[in-house]
N, C-alpha and C positions, 0 to 999 in steps of 0.2 A: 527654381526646383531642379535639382541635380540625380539624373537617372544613374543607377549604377550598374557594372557593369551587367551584372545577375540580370541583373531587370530588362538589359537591354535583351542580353542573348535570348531569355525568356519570350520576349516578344518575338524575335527574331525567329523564333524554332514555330513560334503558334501561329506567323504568318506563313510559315514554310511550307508549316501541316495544313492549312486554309490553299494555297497555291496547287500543293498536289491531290488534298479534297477536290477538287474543283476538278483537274485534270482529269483524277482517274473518274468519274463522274461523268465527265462529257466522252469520256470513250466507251464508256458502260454502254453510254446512251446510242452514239453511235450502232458501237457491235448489236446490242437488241434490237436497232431498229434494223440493221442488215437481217436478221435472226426474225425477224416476222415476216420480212419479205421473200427470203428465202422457203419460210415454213407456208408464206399464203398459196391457194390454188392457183394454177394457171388457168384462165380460160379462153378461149379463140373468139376473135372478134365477131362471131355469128352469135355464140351464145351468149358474149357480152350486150346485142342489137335485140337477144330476145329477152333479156332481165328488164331492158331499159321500157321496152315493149308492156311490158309484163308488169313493172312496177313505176315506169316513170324515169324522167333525166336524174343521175344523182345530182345532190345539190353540188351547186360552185364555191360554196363557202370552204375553204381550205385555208388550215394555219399552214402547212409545205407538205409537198407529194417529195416522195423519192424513187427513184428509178433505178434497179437492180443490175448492172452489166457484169456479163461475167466475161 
């Protein structure tokens, strides 16, 4: 089976478009998740000891935490 050239560059541009789908995708994700932690409340570790008080340990089940530095 003999690819021609059409056919190659065809593939070639739709894996291109797949390569920087993906890219700009993982920065999306990225920046929104800066963009939530940014937008979340702050609260001082008192009123954090009284939620926990109040409602309980949050659970330890976590897919990943992020930490904000400015």
């Amino acid at each position: 089976m003999k690819i021609s050239a059409q056919q190659l560059q065809t593939y070639d541009e739709e894996k291109l478009k797949d390569i920087i789908k993906e890219a700009v995708r993982d920065v999306l994700e990225d920046e929104l998740m800066k963009m939530r932690l940014l937008l979340a409340p702050y609260i001082s570790d008192e009123e954090q000891k009284e939620i926990e008080e109040s409602y309980g340990e949050p659970s330890k089940e976590v897919v990943r935490a992020l930490r904000l530095e400015e």
